[in-house]
Every structure is written in C-alpha cells, then in structure tokens.
MDAnalysis code that builds the backbone (N, CA, C; Angstrom):
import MDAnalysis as mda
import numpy as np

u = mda.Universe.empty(702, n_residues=234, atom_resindex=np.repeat(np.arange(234), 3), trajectory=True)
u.add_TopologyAttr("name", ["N", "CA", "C"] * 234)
u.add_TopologyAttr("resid", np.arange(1, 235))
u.add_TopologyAttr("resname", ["UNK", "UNK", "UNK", "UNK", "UNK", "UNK", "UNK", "UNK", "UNK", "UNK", "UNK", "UNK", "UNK", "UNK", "UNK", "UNK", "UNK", "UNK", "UNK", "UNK", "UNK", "UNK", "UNK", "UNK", "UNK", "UNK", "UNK", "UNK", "UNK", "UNK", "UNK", "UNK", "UNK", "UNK", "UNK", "UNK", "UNK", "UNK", "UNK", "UNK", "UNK", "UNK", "UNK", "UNK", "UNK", "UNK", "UNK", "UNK", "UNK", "UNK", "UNK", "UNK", "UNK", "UNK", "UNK", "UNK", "UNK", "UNK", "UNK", "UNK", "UNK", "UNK", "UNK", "UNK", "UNK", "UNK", "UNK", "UNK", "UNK", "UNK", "UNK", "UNK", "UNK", "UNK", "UNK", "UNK", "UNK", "UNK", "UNK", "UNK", "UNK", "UNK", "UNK", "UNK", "UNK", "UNK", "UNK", "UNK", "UNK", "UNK", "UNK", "UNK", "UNK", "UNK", "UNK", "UNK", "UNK", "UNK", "UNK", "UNK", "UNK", "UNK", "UNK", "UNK", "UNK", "UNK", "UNK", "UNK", "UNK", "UNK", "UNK", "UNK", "UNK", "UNK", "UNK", "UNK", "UNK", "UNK", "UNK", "UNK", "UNK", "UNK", "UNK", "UNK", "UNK", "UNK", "UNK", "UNK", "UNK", "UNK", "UNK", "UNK", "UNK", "UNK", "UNK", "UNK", "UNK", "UNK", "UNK", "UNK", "UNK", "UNK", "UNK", "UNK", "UNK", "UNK", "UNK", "UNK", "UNK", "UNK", "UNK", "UNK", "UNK", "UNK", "UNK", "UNK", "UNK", "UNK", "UNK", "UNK", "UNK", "UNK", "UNK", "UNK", "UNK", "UNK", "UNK", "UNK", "UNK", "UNK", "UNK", "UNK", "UNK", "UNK", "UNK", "UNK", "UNK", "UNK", "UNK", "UNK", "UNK", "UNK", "UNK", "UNK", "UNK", "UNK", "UNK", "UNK", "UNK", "UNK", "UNK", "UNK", "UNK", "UNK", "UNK", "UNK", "UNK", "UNK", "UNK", "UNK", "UNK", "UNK", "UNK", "UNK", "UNK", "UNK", "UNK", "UNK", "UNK", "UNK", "UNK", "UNK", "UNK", "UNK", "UNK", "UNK", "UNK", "UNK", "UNK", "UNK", "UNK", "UNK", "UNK", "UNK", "UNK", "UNK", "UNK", "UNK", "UNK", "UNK", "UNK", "UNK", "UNK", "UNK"])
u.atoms.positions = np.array([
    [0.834, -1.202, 0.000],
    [0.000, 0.000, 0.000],
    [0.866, 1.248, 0.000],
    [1.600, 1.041, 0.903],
    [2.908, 2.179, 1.132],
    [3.565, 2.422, -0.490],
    [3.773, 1.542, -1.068],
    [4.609, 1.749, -2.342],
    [3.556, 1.986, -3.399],
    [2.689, 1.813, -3.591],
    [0.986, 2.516, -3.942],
    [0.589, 3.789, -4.284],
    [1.033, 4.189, -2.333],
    [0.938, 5.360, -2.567],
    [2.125, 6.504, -3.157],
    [2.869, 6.091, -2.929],
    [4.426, 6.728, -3.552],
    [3.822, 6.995, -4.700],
    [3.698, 5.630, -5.329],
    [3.905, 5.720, -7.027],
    [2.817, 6.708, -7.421],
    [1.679, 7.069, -7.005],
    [0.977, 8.047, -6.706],
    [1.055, 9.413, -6.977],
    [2.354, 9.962, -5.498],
    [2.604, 10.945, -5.384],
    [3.950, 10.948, -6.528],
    [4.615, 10.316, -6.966],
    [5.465, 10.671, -8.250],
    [4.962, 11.223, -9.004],
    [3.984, 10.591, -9.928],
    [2.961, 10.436, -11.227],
    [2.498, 11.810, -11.110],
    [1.818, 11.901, -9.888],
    [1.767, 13.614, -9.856],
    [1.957, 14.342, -9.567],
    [3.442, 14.382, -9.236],
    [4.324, 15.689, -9.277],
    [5.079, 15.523, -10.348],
    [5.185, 14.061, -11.149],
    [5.728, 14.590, -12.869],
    [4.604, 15.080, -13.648],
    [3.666, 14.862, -13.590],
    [2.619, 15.773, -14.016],
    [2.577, 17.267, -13.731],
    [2.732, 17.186, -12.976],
    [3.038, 19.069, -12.052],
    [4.108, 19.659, -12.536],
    [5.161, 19.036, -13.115],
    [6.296, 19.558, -13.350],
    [6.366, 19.712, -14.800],
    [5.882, 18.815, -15.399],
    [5.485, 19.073, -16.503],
    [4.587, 20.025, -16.892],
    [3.749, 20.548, -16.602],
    [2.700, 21.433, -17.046],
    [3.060, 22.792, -15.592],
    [4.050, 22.320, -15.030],
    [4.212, 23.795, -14.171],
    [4.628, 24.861, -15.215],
    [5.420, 24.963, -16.074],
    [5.960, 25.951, -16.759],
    [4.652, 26.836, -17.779],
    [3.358, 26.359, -17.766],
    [2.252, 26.543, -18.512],
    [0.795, 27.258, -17.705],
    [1.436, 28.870, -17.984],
    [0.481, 29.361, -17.081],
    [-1.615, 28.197, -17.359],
    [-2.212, 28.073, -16.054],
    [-3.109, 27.835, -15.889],
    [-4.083, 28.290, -15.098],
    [-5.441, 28.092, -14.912],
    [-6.245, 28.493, -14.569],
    [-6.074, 29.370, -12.969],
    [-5.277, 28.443, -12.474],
    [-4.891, 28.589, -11.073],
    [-3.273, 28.834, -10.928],
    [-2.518, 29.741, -10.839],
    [-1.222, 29.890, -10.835],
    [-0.771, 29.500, -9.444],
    [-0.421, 28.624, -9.261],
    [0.050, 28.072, -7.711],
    [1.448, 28.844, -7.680],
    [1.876, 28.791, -6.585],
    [3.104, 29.355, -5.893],
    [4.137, 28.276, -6.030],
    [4.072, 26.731, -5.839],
    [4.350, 25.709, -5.208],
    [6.073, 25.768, -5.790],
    [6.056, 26.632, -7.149],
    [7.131, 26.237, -7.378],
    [8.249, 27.423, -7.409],
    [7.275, 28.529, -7.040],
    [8.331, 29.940, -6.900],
    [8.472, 30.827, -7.437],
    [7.606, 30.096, -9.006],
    [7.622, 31.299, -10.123],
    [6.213, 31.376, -10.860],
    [5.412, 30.834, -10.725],
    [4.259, 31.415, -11.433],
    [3.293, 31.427, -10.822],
    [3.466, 33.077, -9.657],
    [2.596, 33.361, -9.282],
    [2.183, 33.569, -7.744],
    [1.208, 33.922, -7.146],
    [0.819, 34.286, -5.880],
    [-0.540, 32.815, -5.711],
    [-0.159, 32.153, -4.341],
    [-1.584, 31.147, -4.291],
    [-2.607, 31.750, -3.965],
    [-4.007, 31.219, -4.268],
    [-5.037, 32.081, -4.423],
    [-5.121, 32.789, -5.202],
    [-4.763, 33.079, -5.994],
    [-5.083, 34.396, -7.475],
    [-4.910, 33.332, -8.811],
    [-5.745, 33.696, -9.534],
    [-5.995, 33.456, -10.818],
    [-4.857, 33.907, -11.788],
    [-4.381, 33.613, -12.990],
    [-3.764, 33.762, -13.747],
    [-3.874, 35.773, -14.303],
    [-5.083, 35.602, -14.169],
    [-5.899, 37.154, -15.067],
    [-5.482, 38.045, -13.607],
    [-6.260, 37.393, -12.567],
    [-5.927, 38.196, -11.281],
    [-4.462, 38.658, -11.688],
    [-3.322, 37.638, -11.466],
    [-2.164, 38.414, -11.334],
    [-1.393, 38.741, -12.451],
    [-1.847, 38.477, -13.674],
    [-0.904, 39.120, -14.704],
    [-2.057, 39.491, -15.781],
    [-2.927, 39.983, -15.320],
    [-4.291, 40.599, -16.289],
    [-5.088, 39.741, -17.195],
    [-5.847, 39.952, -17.793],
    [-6.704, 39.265, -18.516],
    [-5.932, 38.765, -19.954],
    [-6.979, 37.276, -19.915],
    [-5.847, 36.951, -21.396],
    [-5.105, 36.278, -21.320],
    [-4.586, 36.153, -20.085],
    [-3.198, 35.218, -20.270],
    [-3.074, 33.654, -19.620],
    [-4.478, 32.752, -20.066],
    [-4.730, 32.184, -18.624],
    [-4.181, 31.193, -20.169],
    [-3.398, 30.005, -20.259],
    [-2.767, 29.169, -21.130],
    [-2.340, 29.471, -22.047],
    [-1.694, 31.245, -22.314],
    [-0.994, 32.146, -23.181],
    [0.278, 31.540, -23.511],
    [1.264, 31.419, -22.407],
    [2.330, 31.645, -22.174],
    [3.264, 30.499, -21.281],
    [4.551, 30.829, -20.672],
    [4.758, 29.772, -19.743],
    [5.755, 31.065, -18.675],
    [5.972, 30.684, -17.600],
    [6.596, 31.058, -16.600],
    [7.804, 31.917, -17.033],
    [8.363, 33.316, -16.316],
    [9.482, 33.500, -16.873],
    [10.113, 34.471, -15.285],
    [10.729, 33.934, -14.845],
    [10.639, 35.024, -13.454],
    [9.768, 35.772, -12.757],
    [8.792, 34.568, -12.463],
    [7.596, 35.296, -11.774],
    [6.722, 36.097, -12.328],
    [6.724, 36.086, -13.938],
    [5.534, 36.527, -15.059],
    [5.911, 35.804, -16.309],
    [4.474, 36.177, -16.856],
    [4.056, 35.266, -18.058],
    [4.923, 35.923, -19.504],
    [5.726, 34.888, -20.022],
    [5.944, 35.190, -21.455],
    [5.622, 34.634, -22.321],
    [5.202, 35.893, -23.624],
    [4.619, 35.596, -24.347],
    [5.398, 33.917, -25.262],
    [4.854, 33.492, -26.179],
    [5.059, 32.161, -26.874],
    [5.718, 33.173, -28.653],
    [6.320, 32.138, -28.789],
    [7.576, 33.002, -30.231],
    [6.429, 33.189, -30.990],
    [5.542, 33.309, -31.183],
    [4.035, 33.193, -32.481],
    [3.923, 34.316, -32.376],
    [3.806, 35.373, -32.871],
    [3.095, 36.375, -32.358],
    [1.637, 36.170, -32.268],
    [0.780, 36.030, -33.001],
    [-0.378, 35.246, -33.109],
    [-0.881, 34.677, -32.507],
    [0.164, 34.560, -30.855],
    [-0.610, 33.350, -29.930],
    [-0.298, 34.598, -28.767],
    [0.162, 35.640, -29.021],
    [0.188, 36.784, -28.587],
    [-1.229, 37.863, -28.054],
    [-2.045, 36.878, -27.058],
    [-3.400, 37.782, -27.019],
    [-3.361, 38.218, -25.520],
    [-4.043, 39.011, -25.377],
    [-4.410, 40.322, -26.036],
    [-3.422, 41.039, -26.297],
    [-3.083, 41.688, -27.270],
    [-2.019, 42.762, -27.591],
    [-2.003, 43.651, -26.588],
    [-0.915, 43.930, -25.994],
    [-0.411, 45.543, -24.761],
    [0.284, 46.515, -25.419],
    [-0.593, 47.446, -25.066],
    [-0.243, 48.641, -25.773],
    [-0.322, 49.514, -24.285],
    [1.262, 50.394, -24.629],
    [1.430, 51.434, -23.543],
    [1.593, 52.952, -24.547],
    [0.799, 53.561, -24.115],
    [1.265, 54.884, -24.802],
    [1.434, 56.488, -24.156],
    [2.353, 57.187, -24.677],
    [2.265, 58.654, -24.178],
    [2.513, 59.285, -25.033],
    [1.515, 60.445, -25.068],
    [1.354, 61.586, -25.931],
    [1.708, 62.924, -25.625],
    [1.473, 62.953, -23.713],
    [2.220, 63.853, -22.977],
    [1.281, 65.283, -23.307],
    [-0.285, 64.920, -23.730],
    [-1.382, 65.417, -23.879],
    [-1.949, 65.703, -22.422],
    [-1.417, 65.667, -21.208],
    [-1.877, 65.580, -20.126],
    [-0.597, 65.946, -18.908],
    [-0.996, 66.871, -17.793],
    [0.155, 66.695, -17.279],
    [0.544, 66.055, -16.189],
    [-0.221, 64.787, -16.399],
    [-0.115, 63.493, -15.424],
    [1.020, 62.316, -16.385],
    [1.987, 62.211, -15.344],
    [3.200, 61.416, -15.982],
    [2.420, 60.137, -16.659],
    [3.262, 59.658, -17.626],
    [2.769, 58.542, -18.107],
    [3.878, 57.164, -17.679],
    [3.697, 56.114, -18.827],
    [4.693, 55.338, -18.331],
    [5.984, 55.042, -18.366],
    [6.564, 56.439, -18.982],
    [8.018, 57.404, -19.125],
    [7.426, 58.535, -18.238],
    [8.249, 58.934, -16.889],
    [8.467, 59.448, -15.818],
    [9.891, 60.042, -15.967],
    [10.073, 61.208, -15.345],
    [11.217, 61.913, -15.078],
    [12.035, 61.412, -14.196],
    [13.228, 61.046, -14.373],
    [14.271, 60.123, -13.780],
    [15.316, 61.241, -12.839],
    [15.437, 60.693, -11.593],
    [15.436, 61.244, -10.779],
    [17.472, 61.351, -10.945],
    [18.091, 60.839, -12.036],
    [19.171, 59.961, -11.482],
    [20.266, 61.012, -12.753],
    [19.177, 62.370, -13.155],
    [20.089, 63.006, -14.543],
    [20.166, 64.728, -14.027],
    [20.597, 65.602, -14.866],
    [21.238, 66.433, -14.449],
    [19.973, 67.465, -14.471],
    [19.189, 67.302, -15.627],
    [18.053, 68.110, -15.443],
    [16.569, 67.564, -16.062],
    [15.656, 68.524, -16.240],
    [14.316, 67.510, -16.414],
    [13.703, 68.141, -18.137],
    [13.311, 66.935, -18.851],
    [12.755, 67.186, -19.726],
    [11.078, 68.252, -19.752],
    [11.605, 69.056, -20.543],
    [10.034, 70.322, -20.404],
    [9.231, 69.963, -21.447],
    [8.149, 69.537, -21.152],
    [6.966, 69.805, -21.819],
    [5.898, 70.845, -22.132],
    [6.386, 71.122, -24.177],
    [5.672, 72.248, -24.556],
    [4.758, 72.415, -25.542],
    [4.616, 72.934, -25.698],
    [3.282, 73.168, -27.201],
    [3.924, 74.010, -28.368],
    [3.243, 74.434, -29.729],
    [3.559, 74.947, -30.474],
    [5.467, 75.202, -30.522],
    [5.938, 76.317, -30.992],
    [7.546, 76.295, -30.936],
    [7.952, 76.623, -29.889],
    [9.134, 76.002, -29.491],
    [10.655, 76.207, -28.821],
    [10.607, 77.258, -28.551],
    [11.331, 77.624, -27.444],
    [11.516, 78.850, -27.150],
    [12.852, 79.880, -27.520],
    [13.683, 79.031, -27.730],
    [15.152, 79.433, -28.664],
    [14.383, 78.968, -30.260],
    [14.654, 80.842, -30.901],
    [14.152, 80.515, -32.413],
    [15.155, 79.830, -33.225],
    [14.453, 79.448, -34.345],
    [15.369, 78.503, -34.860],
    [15.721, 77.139, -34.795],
    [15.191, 76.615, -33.510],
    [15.290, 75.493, -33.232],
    [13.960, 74.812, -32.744],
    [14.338, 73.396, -32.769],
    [13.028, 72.921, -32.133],
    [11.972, 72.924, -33.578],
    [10.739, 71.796, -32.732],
    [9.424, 71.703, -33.863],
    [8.964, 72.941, -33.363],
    [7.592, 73.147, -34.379],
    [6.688, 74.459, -34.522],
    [5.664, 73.943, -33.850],
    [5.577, 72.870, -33.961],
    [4.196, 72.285, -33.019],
    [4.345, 70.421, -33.106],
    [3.529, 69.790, -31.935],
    [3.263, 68.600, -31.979],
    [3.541, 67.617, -32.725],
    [4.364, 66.722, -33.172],
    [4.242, 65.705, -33.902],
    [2.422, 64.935, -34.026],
    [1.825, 64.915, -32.718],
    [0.702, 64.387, -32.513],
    [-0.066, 64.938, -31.874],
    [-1.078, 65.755, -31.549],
    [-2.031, 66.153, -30.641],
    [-1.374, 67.429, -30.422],
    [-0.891, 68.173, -29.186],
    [-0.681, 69.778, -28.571],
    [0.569, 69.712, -28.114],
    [1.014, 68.499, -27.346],
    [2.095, 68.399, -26.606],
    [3.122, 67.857, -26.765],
    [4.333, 68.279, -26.784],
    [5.607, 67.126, -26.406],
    [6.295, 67.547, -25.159],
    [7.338, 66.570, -25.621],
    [8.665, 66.625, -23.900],
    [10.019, 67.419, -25.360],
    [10.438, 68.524, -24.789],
    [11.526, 68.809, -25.616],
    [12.833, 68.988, -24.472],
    [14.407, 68.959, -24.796],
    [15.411, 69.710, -23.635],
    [15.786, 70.804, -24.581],
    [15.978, 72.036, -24.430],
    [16.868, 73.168, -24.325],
    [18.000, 73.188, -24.245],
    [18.739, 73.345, -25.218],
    [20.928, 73.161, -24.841],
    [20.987, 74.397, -24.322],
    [20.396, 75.374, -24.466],
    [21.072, 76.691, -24.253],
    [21.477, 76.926, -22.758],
    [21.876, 77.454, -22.201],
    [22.583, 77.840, -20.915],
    [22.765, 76.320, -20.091],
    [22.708, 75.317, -20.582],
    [23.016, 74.129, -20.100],
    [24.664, 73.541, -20.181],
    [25.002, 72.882, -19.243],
    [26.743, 72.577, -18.985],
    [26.818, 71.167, -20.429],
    [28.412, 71.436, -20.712],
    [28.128, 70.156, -22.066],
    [28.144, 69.104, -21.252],
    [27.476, 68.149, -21.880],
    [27.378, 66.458, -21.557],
    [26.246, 66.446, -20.371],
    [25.586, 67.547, -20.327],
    [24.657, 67.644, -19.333],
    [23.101, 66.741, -19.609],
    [22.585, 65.607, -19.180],
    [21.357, 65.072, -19.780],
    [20.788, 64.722, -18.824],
    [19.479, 64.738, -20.157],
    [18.088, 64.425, -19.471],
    [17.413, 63.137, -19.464],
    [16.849, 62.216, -18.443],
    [16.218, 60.731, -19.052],
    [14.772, 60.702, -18.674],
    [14.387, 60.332, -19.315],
    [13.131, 59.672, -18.802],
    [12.886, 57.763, -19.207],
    [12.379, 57.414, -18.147],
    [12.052, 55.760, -18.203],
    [11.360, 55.577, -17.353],
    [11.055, 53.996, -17.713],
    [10.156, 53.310, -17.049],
    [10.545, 52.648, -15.804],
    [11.344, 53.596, -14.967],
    [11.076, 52.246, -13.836],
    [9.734, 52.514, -13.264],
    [9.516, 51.803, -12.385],
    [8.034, 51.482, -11.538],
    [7.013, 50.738, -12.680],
    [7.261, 50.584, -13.563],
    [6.051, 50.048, -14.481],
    [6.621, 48.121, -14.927],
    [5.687, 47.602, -14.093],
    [6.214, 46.047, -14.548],
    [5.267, 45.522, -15.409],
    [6.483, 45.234, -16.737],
    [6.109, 44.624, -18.006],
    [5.952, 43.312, -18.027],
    [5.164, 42.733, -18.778],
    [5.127, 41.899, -19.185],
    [6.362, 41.216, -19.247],
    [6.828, 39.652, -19.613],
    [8.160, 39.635, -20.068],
    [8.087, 38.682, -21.551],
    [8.167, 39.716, -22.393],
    [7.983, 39.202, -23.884],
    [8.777, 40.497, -24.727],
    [8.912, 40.059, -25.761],
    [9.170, 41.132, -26.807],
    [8.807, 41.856, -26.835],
    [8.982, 43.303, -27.217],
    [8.565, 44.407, -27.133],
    [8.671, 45.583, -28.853],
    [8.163, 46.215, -28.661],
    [8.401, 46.980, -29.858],
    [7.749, 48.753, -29.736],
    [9.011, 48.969, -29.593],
    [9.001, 50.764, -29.356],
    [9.400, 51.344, -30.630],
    [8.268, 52.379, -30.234],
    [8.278, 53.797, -31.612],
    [7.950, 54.923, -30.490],
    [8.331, 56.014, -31.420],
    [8.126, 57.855, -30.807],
    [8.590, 58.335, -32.356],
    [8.210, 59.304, -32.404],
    [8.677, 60.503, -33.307],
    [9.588, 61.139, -32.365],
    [10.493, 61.587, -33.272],
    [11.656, 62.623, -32.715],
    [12.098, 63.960, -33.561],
    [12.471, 64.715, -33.245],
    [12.891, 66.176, -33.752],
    [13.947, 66.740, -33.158],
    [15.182, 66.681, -33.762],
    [16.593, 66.916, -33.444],
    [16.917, 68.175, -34.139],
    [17.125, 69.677, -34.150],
    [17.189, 70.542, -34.972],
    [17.859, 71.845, -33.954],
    [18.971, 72.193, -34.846],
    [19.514, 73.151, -34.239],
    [21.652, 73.237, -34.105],
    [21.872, 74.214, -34.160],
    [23.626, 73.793, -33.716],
    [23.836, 72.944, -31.900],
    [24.840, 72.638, -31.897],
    [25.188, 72.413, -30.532],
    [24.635, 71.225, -29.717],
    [23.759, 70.291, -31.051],
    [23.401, 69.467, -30.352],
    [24.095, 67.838, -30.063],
    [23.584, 67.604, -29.098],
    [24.335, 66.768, -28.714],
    [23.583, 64.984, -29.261],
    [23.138, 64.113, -28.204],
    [22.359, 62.641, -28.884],
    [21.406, 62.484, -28.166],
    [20.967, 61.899, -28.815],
    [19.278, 61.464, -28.293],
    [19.393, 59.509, -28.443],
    [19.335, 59.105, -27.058],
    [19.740, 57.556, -27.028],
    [18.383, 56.973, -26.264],
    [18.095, 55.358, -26.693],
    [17.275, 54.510, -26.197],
    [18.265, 53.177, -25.598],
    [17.532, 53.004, -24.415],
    [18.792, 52.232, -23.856],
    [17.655, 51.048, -23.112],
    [18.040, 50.181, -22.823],
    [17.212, 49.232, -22.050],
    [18.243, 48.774, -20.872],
    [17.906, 48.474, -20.006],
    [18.356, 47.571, -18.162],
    [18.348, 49.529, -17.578],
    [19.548, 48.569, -16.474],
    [19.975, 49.618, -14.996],
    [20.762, 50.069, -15.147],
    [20.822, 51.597, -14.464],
    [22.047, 52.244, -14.483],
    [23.539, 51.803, -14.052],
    [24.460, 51.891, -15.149],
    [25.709, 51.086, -15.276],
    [25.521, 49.953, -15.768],
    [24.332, 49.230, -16.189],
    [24.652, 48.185, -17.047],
    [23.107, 48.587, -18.458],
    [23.406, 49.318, -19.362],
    [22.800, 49.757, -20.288],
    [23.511, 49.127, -21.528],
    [22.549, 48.861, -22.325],
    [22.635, 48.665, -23.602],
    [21.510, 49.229, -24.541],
    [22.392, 49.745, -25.592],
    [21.955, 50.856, -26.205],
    [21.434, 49.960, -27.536],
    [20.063, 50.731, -27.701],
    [18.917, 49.911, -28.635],
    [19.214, 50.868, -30.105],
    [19.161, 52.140, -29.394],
    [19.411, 53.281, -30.434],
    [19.697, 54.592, -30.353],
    [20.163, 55.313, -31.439],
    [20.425, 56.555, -31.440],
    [21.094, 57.454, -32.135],
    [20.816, 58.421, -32.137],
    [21.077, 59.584, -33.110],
    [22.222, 60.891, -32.619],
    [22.464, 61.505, -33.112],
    [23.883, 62.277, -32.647],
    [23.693, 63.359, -33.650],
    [24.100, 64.843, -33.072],
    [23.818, 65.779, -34.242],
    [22.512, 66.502, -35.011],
    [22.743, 67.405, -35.541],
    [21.181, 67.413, -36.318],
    [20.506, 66.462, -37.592],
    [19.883, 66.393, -37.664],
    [19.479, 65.339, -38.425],
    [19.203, 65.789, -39.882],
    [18.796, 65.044, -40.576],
    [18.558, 65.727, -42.541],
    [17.128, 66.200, -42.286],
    [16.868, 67.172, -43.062],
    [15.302, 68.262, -43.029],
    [15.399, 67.753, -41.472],
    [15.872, 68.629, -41.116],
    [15.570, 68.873, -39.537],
    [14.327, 69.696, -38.958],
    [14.007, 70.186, -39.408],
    [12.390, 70.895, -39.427],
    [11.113, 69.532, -39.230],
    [11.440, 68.661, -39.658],
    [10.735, 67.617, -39.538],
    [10.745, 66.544, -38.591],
    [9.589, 65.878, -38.311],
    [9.481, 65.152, -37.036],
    [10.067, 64.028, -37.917],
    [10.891, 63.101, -37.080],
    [10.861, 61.555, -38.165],
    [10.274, 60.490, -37.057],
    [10.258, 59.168, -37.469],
    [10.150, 57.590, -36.319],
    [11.088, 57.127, -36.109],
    [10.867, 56.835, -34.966],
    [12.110, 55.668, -34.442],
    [11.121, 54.428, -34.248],
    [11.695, 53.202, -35.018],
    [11.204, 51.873, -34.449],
    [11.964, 50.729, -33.880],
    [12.018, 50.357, -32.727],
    [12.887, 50.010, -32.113],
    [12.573, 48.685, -31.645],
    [13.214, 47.122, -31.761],
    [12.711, 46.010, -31.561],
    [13.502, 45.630, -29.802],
    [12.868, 45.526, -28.900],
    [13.414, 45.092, -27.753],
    [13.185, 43.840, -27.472],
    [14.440, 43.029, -27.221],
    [13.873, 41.298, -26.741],
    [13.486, 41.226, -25.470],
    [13.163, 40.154, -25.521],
    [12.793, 39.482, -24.057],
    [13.242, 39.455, -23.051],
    [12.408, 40.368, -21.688],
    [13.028, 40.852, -20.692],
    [12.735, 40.639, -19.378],
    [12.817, 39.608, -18.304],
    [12.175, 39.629, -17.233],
    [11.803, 40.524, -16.825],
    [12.667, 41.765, -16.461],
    [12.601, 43.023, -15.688],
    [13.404, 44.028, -16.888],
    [12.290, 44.244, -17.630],
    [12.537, 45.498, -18.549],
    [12.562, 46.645, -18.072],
    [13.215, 47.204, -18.259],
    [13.377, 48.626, -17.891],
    [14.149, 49.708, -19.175],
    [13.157, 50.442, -19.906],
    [13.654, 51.572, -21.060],
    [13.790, 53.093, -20.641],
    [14.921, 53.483, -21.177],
    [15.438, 54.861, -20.799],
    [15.239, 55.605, -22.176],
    [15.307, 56.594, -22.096],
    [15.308, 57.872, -23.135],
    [16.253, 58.707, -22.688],
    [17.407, 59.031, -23.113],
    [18.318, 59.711, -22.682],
    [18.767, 60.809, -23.697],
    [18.528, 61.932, -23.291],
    [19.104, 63.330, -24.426],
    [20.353, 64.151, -23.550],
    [21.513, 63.951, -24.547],
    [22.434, 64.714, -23.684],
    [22.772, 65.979, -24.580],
    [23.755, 67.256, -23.575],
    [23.988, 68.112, -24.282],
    [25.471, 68.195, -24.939],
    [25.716, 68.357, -25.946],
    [26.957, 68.065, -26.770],
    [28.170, 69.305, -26.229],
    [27.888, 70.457, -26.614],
    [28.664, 71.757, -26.427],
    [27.491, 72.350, -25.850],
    [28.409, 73.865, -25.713],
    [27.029, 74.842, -25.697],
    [26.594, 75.741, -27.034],
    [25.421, 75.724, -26.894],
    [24.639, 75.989, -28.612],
    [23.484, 76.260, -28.237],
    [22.975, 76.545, -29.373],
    [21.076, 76.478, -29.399],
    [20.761, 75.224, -30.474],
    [19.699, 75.147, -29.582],
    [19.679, 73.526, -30.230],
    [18.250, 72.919, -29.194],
    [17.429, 72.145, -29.761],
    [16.585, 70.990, -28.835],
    [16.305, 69.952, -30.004],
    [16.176, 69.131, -28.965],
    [15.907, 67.504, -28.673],
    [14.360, 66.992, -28.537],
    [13.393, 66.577, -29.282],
    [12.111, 66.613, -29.142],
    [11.925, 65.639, -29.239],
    [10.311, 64.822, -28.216],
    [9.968, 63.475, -28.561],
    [8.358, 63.499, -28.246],
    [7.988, 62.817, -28.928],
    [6.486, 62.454, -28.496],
    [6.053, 61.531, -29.648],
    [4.828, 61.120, -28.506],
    [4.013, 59.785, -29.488],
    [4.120, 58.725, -28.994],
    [4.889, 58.693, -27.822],
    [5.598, 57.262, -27.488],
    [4.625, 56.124, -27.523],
    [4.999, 54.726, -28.347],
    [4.083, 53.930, -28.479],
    [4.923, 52.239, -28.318],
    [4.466, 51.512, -27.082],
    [5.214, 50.082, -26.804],
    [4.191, 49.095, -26.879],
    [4.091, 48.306, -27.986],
    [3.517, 47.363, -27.831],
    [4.181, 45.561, -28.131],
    [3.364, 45.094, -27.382],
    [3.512, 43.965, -27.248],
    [3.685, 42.901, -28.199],
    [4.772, 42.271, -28.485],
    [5.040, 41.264, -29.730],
    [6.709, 42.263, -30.373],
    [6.487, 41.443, -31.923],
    [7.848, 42.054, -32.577],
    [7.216, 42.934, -33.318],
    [8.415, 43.894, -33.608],
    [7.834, 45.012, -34.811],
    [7.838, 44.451, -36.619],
    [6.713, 45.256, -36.928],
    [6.287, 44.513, -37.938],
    [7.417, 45.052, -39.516],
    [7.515, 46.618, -38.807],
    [8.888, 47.579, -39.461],
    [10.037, 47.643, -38.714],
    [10.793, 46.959, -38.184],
    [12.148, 47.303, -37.163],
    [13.225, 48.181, -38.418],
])
C-alpha cells in the first residue's frame, strides 16, 4: 500500500512539473515562479493570459508566435496631459525634460508644433553645462516579459546638439537599442524611431538626451508607443 501510494505521489508531481511551466487556470506558488496562491492567472498578470504563455521570473511570457500573442499591450504617451505617463522623469540626470506646445523657445530650433495632438517633452541646450542630460524611463512600471516593440517621433534641430539615445536595463549596465547624434537631414521635420526590444524579465527603457557643447539647439519626442510582440517595421 505504502509503495501505492508513492507511485501516486510521483505520477503527480511529474505531471506538475510538466505542465508547471504553462500558465493555468490557477497559478500556484508551489514552485516559486508562477505566481501568488489564491489568485488566478488574469488576477495576477491581467486578462488573457490564462494558457498564453509559460513562466518567466515570476511573469508570463509571451510564446515566439506572435499570433498566440493575445491580447495585444499597448502602452502609450502623448504627454497630452500633465499626469506622468509610463516614461516618468528620472530622478538619477542632471536636469528635467520640459513639456511644450507649439515652438521652442530658442528661435530657430526645435518643432513648430506637436508631432501628434498639442504636446511634447523637448530639452533646451542653451545655458546648459556640455554632456549635461536628461532621461526619462520606465522604472516602476512592470512589463510583461515578452518582446517588445518601441516607436516615438523625434525632432533633433539646431547647432550644438548633442544625442538622443534609447537604452534598455539599470544604471551602469545599459545597452543601447538606439540613437542619433547631431542634427538630423530636413531637420524641421518630425521623423520615427522603431525600435525592436527582446525578451526581458525586468525590462526597464530609458530615453536619454544629452547636451553636446554649448549651442542652441533641442531635442524633441512624443508619441511614445510600446507594444507587445515584434515590430512589424524594425
């Protein structure tokens, strides 16, 4: 009976182990990573994801399909509002990105208005120290852990300017996704950035504009748009 029951408790904990890596209805704790006991799959990693995905450091990643990719997450800022979005002013840079409307306040430089809607985030080189920058990112916002795919419009225009960089992890260990240096061609014009980010337990994206010399010159962004899966234009 004793050896009965063993064979029992094997059978189903290779069963358990097998299908532990496969988020389900019920995300048990038992094994450390998928999940809080008592909460539902939707409870703790939102709706949608209840046999999406499988375990990835204590959240669900998506499956290589995009297609098996449901519901699509979409994060966006337009900076139409002056409640931070899910790019926040980073406490950890020399000064803070200003959010303005219509043109710049140094003529000559800068957009005339919005890439999208009323508002952007622009920096100012002028009376600023060189190599002096500004970031904004996402910490406090926990992502998903799947592929990612970032866009913004940007507007680089003016002498003296310095780069405008996208970086993903923590400070001192960054790796740089993208970026631009200098003024750009028809600088009067907003252009896209599309940017493919892999798979990240603990994602974390920076926006970093630094100042080159001293000049007149800004650095403009808005539109910001992250959604979930690969980009379809990288």
């Amino acid at each position: 009976m004793m050896k009965f029951c063993c064979l029992i408790v094997i059978i189903l904990c290779t069963v358990y182990v097998i299908n532990g890596n496969i988020l389900t209805g019920q995300c048990l704790a038992s094994n450390g990573k998928c999940g809080t006991k008592g909460l539902t799959c939707e409870q703790k990693f939102g709706p949608g994801w209840i046999n999406k995905g499988t375990c990835c450091h204590e959240k669900p990643c998506c499956e290589e399909e995009e297609s098996t990719v449901k519901p699509e997450i979409t994060y966006s800022c337009g900076f139409e509002t002056t409640e931070q979005c899910f790019f926040k002013q980073a406490s950890s840079d020399n000064f803070d990105w200003t959010r303005g409307s219509g043109s710049t306040p140094t003529s000559g430089t800068g957009p005339t208005s919005a890439a999208e809607g009323i508002y952007y985030m622009f920096i100012e080189t002028t009376n600023k120290f060189p190599y002096s920058f500004a970031v904004l990112d996402t910490d406090g916002t926990n992502f998903q852990a799947c592929p990612w795919c970032l866009s913004f419009q940007y507007h680089i225009n003016g002498p003296g300017i310095g780069t405008l960089r996208v970086f993903i992890g923590e400070t001192g260990s960054y790796t740089t996704m993208w970026k631009k240096t200098g003024q750009q061609p028809n600088p009067d014009s907003w252009k896209t950035a599309t940017i493919a980010i892999p798979q990240d337990s603990n994602l974390r994206i920076s926006i970093i504009a630094n100042v080159d010399v001293k000049g007149q010159a800004n650095i403009a962004i808005d539109d910001i748009i992250l959604k979930s899966g690969k980009c379809t234009n990288p």
